[in-house]
N, C-alpha and C positions, 0 to 999 in steps of 0.2 A: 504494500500500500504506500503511496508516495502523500507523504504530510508534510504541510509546509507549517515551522514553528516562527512567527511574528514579533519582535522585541527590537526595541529600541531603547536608548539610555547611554549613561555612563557604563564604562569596564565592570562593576560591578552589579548592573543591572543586568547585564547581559549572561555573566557566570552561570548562574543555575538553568539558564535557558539550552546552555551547553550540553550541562549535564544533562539533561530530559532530552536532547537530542539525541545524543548517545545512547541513553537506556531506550528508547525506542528503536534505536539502528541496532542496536543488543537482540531484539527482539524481533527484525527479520524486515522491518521497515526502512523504505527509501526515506531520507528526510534533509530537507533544506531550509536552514536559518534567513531567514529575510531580518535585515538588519543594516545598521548605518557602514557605510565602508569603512570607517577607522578600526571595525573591531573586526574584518576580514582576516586577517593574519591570524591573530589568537583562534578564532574560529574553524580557521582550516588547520591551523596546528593539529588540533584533536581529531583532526580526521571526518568534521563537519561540512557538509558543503555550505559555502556561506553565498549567498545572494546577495549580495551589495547593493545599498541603492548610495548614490555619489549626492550625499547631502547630510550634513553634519547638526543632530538633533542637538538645540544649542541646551546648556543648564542653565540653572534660574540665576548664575551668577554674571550670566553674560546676558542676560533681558534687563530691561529696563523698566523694571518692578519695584516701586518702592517696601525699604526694605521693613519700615514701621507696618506695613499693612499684615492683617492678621494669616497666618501661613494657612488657614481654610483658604481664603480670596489669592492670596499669591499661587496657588494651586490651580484654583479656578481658570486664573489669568495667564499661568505658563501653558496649562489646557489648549486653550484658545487660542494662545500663538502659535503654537506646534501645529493645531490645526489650520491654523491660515497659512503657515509655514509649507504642512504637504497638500496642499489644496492644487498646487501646479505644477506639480514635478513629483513627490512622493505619493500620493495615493493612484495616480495612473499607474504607476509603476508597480504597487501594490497589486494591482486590477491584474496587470496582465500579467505577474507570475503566479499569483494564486487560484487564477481561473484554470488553470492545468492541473489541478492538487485534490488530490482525493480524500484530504481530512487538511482542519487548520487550526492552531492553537494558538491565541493570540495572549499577550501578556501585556502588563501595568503602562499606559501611554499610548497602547495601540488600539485603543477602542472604537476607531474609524472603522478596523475591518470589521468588524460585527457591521457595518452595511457589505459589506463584500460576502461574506456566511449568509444572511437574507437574499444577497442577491441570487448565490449557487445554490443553496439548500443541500448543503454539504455537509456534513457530522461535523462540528464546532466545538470547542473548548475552550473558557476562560482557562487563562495560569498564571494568579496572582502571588503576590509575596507578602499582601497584608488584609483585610479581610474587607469584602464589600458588599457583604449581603448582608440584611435587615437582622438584628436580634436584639434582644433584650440585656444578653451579659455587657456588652461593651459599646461604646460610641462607635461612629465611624472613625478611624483613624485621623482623617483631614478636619473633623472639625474639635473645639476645644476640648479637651480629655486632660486637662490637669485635676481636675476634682470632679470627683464619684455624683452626679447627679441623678442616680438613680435608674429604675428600667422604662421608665416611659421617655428621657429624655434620650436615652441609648437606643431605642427604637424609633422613634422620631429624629432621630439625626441625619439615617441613611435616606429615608426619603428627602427629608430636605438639601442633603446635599447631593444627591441627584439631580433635583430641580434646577438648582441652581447650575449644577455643569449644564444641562438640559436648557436652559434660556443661555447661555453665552454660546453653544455650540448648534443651537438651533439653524440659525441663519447659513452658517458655511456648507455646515454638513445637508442640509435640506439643498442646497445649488450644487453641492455635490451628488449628490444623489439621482435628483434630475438630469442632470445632463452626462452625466459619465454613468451610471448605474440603468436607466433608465425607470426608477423607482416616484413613488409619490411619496411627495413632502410629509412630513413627521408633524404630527400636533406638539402646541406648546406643553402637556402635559407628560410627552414620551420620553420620560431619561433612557440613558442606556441599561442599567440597570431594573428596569423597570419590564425593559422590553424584554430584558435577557433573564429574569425571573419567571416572565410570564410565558415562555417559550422553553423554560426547566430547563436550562444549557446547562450541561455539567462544568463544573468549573475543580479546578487543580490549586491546592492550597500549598503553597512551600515554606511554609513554616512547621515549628515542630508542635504537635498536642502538649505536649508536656511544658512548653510556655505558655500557651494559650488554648487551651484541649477548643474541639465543635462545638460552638451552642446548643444545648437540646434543643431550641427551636428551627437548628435546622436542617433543608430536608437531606432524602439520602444521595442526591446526586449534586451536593456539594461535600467536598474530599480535602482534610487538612492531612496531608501524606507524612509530614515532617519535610526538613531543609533537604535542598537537593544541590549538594555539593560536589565539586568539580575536583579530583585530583591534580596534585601536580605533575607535569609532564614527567615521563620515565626519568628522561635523561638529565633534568633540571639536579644541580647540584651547587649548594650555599655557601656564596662567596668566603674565602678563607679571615677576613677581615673581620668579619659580623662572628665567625664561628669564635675565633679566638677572644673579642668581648663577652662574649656568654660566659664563655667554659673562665674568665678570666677574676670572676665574684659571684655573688649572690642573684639571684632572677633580676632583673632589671623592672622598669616601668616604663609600659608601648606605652606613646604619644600618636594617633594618627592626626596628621596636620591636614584633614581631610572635611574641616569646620567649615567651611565657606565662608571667610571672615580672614581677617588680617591680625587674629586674635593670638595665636601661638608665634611670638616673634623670638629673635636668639635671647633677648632680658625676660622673657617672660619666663621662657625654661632656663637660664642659669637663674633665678630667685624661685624657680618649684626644686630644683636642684639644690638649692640651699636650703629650703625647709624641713625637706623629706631625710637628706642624709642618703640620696636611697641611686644608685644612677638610672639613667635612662637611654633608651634608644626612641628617636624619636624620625617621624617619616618626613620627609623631603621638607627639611627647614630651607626656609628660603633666606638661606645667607650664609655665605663664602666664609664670613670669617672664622678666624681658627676655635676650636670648642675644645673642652676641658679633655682629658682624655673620660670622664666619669661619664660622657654625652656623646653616644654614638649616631648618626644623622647618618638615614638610609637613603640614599636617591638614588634607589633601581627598585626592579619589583621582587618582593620576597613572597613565597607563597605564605597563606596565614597560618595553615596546615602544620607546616614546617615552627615558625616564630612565635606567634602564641600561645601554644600549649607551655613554650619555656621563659614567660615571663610573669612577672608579678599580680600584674594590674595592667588592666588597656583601658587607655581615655579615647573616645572618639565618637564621632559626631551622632552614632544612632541611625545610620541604614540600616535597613533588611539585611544587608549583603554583611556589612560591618560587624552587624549584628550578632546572624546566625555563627562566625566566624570566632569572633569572643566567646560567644555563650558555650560552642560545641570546646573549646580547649579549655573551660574547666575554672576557669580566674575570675574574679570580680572585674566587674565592667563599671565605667565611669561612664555617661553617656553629656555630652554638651550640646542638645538639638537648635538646629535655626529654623528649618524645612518641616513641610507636611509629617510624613510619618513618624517622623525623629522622637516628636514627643510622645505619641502615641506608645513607641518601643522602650523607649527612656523611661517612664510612669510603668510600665510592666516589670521590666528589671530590677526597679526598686522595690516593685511590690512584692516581687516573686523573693526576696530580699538578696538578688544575686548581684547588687551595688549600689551605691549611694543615691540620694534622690539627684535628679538632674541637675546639672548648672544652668541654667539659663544664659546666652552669652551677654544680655545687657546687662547681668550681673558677676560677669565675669571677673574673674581677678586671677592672679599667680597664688596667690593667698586662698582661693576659694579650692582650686585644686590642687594645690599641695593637702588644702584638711582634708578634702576626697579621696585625695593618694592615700596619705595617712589611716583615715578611716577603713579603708581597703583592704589594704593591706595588715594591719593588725586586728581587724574584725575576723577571728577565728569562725565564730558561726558562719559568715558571709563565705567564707573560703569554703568552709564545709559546705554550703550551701550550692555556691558556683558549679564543685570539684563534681558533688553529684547529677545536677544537669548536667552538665560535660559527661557524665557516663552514660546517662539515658540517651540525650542527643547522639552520642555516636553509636550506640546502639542501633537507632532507626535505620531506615532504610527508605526514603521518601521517594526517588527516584522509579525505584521499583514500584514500590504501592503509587505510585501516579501512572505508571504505566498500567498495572494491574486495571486500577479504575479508567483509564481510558479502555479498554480493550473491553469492561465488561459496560458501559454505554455503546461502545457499536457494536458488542453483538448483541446488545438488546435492541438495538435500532435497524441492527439489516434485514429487518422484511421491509424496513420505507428503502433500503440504499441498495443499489443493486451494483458492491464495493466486496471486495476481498480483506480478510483479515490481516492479509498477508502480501 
């Protein structure tokens, strides 16, 4: 069966999309990554076919989004540009490699194709990394989630922030439609998620139950599989520099300089470095000058696989990807969010009590995350705490049980599809 997987993003939005290609090529399937050309190369690495489209999906650091505005609406707004963004060159391009494809699985940003899925009537699949369907345990991720307001406002969230994508996305996507799809225009009350509830599309959860188990409210063809994580290449082997700092003292303290901000500068980490007592390897500081030998500054790519499991404490911004990453090697996580999901993941972590409550970055300080380092790191329950997520997490298998449940939606559905399993 030839299935085209749909993702767009940063390097790390794109990783687990990998991996699910893979477990599906595992499994006897032709499959092609449609995705932005800068991440072709890693992509074909692993032996994916990568479908390139030659347009560069910008982040919200490079939109001109004010940065006071609430990370629901700056959501909204990067939404909307992305869509006016492939409206002339990315979604025809969409159009005419995915109308060849016998199943599609689109993921977090690519919610355009769900007109391309309506248009073929092809066996379809969300594959999210955070959760979008309506329940009562938790908010939607995009809107405020720093304090528990209960299960009528956690259910009432999802619809309305539907809506809300649903009026900003209305207009494009409706002239998109019309003229390249040849489909009729969308009422203003159709979100995406609205349409793709009411059409029971199975959707692929890539997170793990064990951080956030399935709502009992809902149904059986939404699938929280666990993380779906990407090895590192066979041959990939850790530069001798980095190895000789580990083996050199005590676990160190990850800094991923990965905030979206101008917030982790070389004085901010030499005064967390003096607070702590404690050293640190910290990710692509941006500055030449010379650092203490107790500060090791990576500026290549290290797998996390590899790094994480042999350090202290990871500070960093609160992606999915960043996330599942910390969470699976076992240590307490420091999370500083700016973006959508950030806080959502951030406020979990803490709860689940696998590390300090968030920093917020307008309250940032050198001060604030050294107590966090601190706290961290000498919080024995927290360790204990982290050390056994880290054994569950890698115990999963999400990969697989995403495959699994893809496989058992179409063969419940091949009396409508007249497709091969295989």
């Amino acid at each position: 069966m030839k299935i085209t997987v749909v993702s767009w993003g940063s390097s790390g939005d794109i990783v687990p999309y990998i991996a699910l290609s893979l477990g599906l090529q595992r499994a006897g399937h032709t499959v092609q990554l449609l995705t932005d050309h800068e991440h072709q190369e890693i992509v074909n690495s692993y032996g994916v076919n990568c479908v390139s489209i030659n347009q560069n999906v910008e982040t919200f650091e490079h939109l001109d989004i004010n940065p006071f505005i609430h990370h629901t609406f700056r959501t909204i707004i990067y939404q909307k540009r992305l869509l006016q963004l492939y409206q002339e060159e990315v979604l025809p391009e969409c159009w005419r490699v995915c109308k060849d494809t016998d199943a599609i699985i689109f993921g977090e940003g690519a919610h355009p194709i769900y007109e391309i899925v309506e248009k073929l009537g092809i066996p379809s699949y969300g594959a999210f990394a955070q959760p979008h369907h309506q329940t009562h345990a938790f908010p939607v991720p995009y809107m405020p989630c720093r304090f528990d307001l209960g299960k009528i406002y956690n259910w009432l969230s999802y619809p309305l922030f539907d809506q809300l994508c649903g009026q900003f996305f209305l207009q494009p996507l409706n002239k998109w439609r019309r003229k390249s799809l040849n489909l009729s225009a969308l009422p203003p009350w159709a979100g995406i998620m609205r349409r793709m509830h009411q059409k029971k599309l199975p959707c692929l959860y890539s997170y793990s139950p064990s951080v956030l188990p399935k709502p009992s409210d809902w149904p059986d063809w939404l699938h929280v599989t666990g993380y779906w994580f990407l090895d590192r290449p066979a041959n990939w082997q850790p530069p001798t520099d980095i190895v000789d700092f580990l083996a050199a003292g005590a676990p160190p303290v990850y800094i991923s300089n990965n905030m979206n901000s101008d917030l982790l500068t070389k004085e901010v980490v030499l005064e967390v470095l003096r607070l702590i007592g404690q050293r640190i390897i910290v990710q692509s500081l941006d500055d030449d000058a010379e650092l203490p030998d107790e500060v090791f500054n990576i500026k290549q790519w290290i797998p996390h696989e590899w790094l994480l499991p042999q350090v202290a404490a990871i500070v960093h911004h609160g992606g999915c990807g960043t996330t599942m990453s910390s969470l699976r090697a076992g240590v307490p996580t420091i999370i500083i969010p700016s973006i959508t999901d950030q806080f959502f993941w951030g406020s979990r972590v803490a709860k689940l009590g696998l590390g300090p409550t968030p920093i917020l970055q307008k309250q940032f300080s050198a001060k604030r995350l050294a107590a966090a380092i601190l706290a961290a790191t000498n919080n024995k329950t927290m360790q204990a705490r982290a050390a056994a997520m880290g054994k569950r997490i890698q115990a999963e298998n999400g990969v697989m049980l995403a495959v699994e449940a893809f496989h058992h939606h179409l063969l419940s559905n091949q009396h409508h599809q007249n497709v091969s399993v295989v």
